[in-house]
N, C-alpha and C positions, 0 to 999 in steps of 0.2 A: 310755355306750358309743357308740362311731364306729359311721357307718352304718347301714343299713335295718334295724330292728328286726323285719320280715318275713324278711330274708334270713337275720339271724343267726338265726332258726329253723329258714327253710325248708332254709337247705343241711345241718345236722346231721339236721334229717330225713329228708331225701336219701339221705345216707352212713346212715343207723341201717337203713334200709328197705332198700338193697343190702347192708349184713351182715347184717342178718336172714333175705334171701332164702339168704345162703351157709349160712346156722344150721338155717332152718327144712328145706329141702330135702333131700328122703330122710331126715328126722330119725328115720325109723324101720330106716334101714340101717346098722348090719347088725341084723339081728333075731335078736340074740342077747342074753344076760347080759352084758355087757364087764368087763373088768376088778374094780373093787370096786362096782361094778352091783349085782353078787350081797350085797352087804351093804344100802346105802342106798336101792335100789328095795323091797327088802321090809322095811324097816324102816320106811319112808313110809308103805307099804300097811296094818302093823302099827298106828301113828297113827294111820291110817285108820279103821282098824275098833275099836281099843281105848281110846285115848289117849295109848300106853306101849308102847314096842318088847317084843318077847315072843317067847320064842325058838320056830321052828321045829318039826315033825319033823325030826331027823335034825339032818347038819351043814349049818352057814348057807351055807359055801361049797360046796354038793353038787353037782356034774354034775347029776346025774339029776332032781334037784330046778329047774336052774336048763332045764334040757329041758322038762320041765310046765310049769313056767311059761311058756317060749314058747308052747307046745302047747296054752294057757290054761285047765291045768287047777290051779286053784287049791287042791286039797288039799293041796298044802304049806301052805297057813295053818292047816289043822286044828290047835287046842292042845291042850296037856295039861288031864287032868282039874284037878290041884292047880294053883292059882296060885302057890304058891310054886315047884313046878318048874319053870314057863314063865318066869319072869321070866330075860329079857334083861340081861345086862353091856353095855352099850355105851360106846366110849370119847371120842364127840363129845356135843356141844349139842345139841336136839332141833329146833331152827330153820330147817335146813337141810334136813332129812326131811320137815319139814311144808309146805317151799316144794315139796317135790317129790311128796309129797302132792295138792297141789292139782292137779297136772296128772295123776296117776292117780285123781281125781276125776271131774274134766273128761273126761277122754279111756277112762278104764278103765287098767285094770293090762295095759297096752302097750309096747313100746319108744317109739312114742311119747308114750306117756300119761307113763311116769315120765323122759324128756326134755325135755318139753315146756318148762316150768317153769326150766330150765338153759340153753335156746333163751332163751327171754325173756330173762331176766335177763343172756344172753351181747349179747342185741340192743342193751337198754335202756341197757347200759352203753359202749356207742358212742355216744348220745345224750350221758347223761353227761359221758363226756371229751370229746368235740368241745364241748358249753357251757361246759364247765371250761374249757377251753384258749382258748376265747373271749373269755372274761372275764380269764386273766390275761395273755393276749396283744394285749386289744384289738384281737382281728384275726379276723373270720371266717373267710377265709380258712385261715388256721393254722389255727382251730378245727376248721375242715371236713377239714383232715388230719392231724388228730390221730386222730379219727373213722377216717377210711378208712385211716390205720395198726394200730391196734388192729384195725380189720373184717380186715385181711387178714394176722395173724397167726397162725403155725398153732397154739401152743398154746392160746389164745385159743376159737381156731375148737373144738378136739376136745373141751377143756371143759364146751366151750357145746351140744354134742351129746352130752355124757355125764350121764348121774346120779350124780356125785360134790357133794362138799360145795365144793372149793375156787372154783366159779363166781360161789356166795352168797360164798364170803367176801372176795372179791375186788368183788364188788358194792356190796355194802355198806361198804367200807373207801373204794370209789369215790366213793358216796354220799356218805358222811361229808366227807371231805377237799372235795368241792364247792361243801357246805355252809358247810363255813368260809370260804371265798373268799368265797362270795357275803356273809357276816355279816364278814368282814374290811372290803368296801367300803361295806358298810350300817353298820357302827358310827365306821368313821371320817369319812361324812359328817354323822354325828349330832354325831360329839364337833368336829366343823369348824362346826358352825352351833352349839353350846353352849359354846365356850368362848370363854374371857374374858382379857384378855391380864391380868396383875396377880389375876383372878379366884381362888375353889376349883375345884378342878379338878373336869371334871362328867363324870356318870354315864351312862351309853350307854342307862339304860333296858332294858327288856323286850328279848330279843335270840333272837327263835325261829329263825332259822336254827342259831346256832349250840345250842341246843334239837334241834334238827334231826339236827346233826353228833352231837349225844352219842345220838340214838335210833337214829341208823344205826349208829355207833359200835357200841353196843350190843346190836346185833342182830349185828355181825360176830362179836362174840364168842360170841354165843348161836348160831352156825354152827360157829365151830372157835375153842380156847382161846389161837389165834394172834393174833385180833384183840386180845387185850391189848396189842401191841408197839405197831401204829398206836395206841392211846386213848390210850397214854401219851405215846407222839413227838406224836400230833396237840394234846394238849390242852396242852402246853408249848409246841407251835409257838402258838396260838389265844392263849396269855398273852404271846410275845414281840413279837407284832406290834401287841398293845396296848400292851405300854409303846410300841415302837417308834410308831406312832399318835402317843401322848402327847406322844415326844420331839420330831417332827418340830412337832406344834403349840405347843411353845415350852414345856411344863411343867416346873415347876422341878425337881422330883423325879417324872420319870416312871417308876422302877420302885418306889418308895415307893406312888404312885399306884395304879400297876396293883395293887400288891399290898392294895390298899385298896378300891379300886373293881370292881376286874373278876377279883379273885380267888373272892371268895364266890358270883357268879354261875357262875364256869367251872367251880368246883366241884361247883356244884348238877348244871350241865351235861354237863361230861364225868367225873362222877362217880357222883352219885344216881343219874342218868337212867341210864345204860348199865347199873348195877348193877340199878336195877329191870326192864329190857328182858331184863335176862338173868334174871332170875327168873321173870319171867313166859312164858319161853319153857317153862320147866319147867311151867305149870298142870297138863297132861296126866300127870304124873308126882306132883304133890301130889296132884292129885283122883282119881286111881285106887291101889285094894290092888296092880293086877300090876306094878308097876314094882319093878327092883333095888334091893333094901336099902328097902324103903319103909318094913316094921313098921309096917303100917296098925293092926292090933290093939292093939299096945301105943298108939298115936298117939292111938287115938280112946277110949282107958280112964279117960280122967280129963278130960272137960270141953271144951271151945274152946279155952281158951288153951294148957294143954297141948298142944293138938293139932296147935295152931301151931307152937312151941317144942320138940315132939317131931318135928315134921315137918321143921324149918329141921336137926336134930341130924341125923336121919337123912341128909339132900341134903346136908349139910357132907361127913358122913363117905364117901359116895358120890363125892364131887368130889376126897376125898384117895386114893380108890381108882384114879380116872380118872387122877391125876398121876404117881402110882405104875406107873401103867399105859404111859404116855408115857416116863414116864423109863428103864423096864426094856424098850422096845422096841429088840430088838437081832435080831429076826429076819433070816435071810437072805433077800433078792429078788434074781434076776438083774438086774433094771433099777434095784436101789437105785444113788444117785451123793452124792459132796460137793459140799457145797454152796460151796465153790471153784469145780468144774467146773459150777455151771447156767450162768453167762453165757457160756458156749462152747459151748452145747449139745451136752457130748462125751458126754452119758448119758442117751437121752430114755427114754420109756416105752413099751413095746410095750403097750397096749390091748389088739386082735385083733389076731390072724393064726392062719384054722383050717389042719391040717394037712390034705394029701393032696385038695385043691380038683381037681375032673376034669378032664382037657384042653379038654371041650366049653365049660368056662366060658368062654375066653378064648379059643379055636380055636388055642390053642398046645399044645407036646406038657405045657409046665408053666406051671400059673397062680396068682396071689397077690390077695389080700384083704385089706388090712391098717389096720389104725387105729394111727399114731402119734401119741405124745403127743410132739411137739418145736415148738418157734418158729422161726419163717419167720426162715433164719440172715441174709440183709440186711438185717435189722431190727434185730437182736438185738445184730448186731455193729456198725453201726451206732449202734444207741444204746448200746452200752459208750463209742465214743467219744467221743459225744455227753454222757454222762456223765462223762467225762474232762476234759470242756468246760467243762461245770458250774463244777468242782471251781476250775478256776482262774476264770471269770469272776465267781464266790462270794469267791474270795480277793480278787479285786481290786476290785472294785464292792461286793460285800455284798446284791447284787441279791436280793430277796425271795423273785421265783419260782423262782433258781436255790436258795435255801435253803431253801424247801418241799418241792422235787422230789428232793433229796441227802437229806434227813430220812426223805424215805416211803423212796428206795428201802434207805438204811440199814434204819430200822424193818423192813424185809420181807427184808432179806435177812444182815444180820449175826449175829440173836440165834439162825440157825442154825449159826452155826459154835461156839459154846458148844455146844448140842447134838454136835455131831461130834466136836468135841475133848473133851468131860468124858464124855458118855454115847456115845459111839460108836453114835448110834444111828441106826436105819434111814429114812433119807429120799430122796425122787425128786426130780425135777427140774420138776413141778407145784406143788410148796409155794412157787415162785417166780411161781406166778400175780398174788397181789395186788399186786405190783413190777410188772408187765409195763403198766398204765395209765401209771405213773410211767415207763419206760423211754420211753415213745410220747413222753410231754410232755417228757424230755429232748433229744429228735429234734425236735419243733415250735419248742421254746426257742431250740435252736441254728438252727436254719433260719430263725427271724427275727431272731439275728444275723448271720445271712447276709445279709438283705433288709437288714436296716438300719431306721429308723425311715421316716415317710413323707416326712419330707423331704431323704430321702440320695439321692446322685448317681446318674441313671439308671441310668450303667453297672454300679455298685456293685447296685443293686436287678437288676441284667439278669441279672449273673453268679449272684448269691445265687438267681433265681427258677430259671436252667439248674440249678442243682447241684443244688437242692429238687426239683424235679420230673424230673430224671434218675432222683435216689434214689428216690421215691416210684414208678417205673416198674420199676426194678429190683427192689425187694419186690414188688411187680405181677408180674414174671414169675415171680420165685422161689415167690412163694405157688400161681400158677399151677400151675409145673412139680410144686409137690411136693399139690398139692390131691388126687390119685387114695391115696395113701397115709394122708392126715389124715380121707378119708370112705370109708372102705372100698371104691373104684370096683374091681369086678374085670378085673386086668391081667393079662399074661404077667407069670412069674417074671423075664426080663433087665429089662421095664419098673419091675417092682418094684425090683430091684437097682442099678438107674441110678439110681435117687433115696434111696439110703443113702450119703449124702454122707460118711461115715465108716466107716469097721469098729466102731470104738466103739457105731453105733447097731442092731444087731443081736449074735446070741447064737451066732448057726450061719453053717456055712460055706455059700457062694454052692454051687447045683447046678452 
């Protein structure tokens, strides 16, 4: 790697510690239930104290219930006498509740207690991408603004201050995909110092990063059933840049190769490993009777191994419930959209907005408080065409990174249009979270085709560095202007309405 090995640190630490200050800040405003809060905050809490999500008094999404709870009176956990009627249906992985767990550990059962946790991980994952982008840009620089692109995203941002699942899963997909970068240039200086021209072709050896890639992998899916799209895109990208590897160091038969030498490791890797990360997120659910569909009784009626094999029957048949479950979600939400329309942001998600806020809030005669869930639109649009860049510089070069960064944002974003078209079923425009790392490194990619390499003609590097840094000022303001509506700051009603940049992003008409 080019340059101060202090710098390429220090500057993504820089950029990771000013989007965290945007994450952490008020993390406790609004001090309400938000959106599906009301599910995953007490579900957490549930973990907390049982092992196993467990239902409620009353219903999960109650007002009244989700009141007490601010109020902090926690008798909404009180359970039912019989385990069997407490037991909880839920329709995600339990990995994501227990990240959010931790910080209602830490902190108590708070808005920021069950935030907190979603703050980190919105933090950590600017880190992240600014090292990722470093590495396969060989450019701190670019690195450092891939970083402070993602930091100042708004979906990103609102995320990253909520207690939903898609923050983990987009973390972890981050993870993953880093991971293999870094084990793409660690295994090909291995097989660059082992091979042998006329030689057998040689083995790359032990390869814990990408060990690495398949446990994060892994964990994405143990968050939401979506991370399967990246283990499969990723771990077929992870075998073609082996053979590619191979070809370039002269192998006679480099995909004969790979599929001999770095097939059974990638297997073990982004296969066994993710599959056991996702079981073992379940422990909490094998080791206790209150969980859904458990049949502890019959489980434990004949022995150990039974109990194993009684247990893996029961969590199968549970997991066909869960898909059934997915498949038949066709409920109506006002802020459901297709997944056509996310990269246009013409359907974000209303979070909060309480009704009938008093004039004194804002010293206006009407005032607004609002959480939306949308991405900061100069970025967004931006990296569509950025993305559009890709596509041809992919064609015509075969450039790597431009073929890692087309793959993720496929993987995150196409195998929802099967959903739309075959199931018509109900999604927002946050399921396009784990895409939005990938959208930033499309915008970085292109910007150091802008620059040019280090030894391209000043003017060429002058022009490319004004247009890079115009853009990055322009998201600058944009995230700016629309920052009071992404953190609930309370405004007048006209201040709110000036930053609904569409009619599409509201439900009611202007006062």
């Amino acid at each position: 790697m080019p340059g101060s090995a202090l710098a390429g640190w220090l500057g993504p630490l820089l950029v990771a510690v000013f989007g965290g200050v945007l994450r952490f800040a008020r993390l406790d405003v609004p001090r309400a239930v938000v959106f599906d809060e009301t599910y995953y905050a007490k579900d957490a809490y549930s973990l907390l104290r049982h092992g196993v999500e467990r239902a409620m008094q009353g219903d999960a999404k109650n007002p009244v219930a989700d009141r007490n709870l601010i109020a902090g009176n926690l008798d909404i956990f009180r359970h039912c006498a019989e385990p069997a009627d407490c037991a909880a249906f839920v329709a995600h992985p339990p990995l994501g509740k227990w990240m959010i767990a931790v910080g209602e550990w830490l902190f108590g059962m708070t808005p920021f207690g069950w935030r907190f946790s979603a703050a980190l991980a919105g933090t950590l994952s600017i880190l992240v991408l600014a090292r990722a982008a470093r590495r396969m840009t060989r450019s701190t620089l670019l690195g450092c603004l891939a970083g402070l692109l993602l930091a100042l995203d708004g979906l990103h941002l609102v995320l990253s201050r909520t207690a939903l699942l898609d923050v983990f899963l987009m973390f972890w997909v981050l993870a993953g995909f880093a991971c293999l970068v870094v084990d793409r240039d660690r295994t090909r200086e291995r097989l660059l110092a082992l091979f042998e021209p006329g030689g057998p072709d040689p083995r790359p050896g032990l390869r814990p990063w990408r060990l690495a890639a398949g446990a994060c992998l892994g964990a994405a899916c143990s968050v939401k059933w979506s991370g399967i799209f990246f283990l499969i895109a990723f771990a077929v990208l992870s075998l073609m840049w082996d053979a590619g590897a191979r070809r370039v160091l002269g192998a006679r038969r480099p995909y004969r190769a790979t599929l001999a030498r770095d097939l059974p490791g990638g297997a073990a890797a982004m296969g066994l490993l993710p599959a056991a990360v996702l079981l073992a997120s379940w422990a909490g659910w094998f080791a206790s009777p209150l969980g859904w569909g458990r049949d502890w009784a019959r489980a434990t009626s004949s022995g150990p191994f039974y109990f194993v094999f009684d247990s893996l029957r029961s969590w199968l048949g549970y997991q066909f419930q869960v898909l059934g479950y997915h498949s038949g979600l066709r409920e109506y939400h006002p802020y459901m959209s297709e997944p056509w329309s996310w990269p246009l942001l013409l359907r974000p998600v209303s979070f909060y907005y309480p009704p009938n806020l008093p004039p004194s809030a804002c010293g206006a005669s009407a005032c607004s408080q609002a959480v939306l869930g949308v991405g900061t639109p100069a970025l967004w649009y931006g990296a569509l065409l950025a993305v559009l860049a890709l596509v041809a510089w992919y064609s015509a070069r075969r450039d790597w990174r431009a073929g890692a960064v087309l793959l993720a944002v496929a993987a995150g974003w196409l195998p929802w249009f099967y959903y739309a078209l075959a199931d018509d079923r109900t999604m927002y425009l946050f399921y396009l979270l784990p895409v939005v790392p990938f959208m930033v490194l499309a915008v970085v990619l292109a910007a150091g085709l802008l620059l040019g390499p280090g030894g391209a003609p000043g003017g060429r590097r002058a022009v490319g560095a004004a247009v890079t840094g115009a853009f990055a000022l322009v998201v600058l303001v944009d995230f700016w202007w629309l920052y009071p509506v992404l953190t609930a700051e309370t405004i007048t009603h006209a201040e709110w309405w000036a930053r609904m940049l569409m009619r599409s992003w509201v439900t009611v008409a202007p006062r």
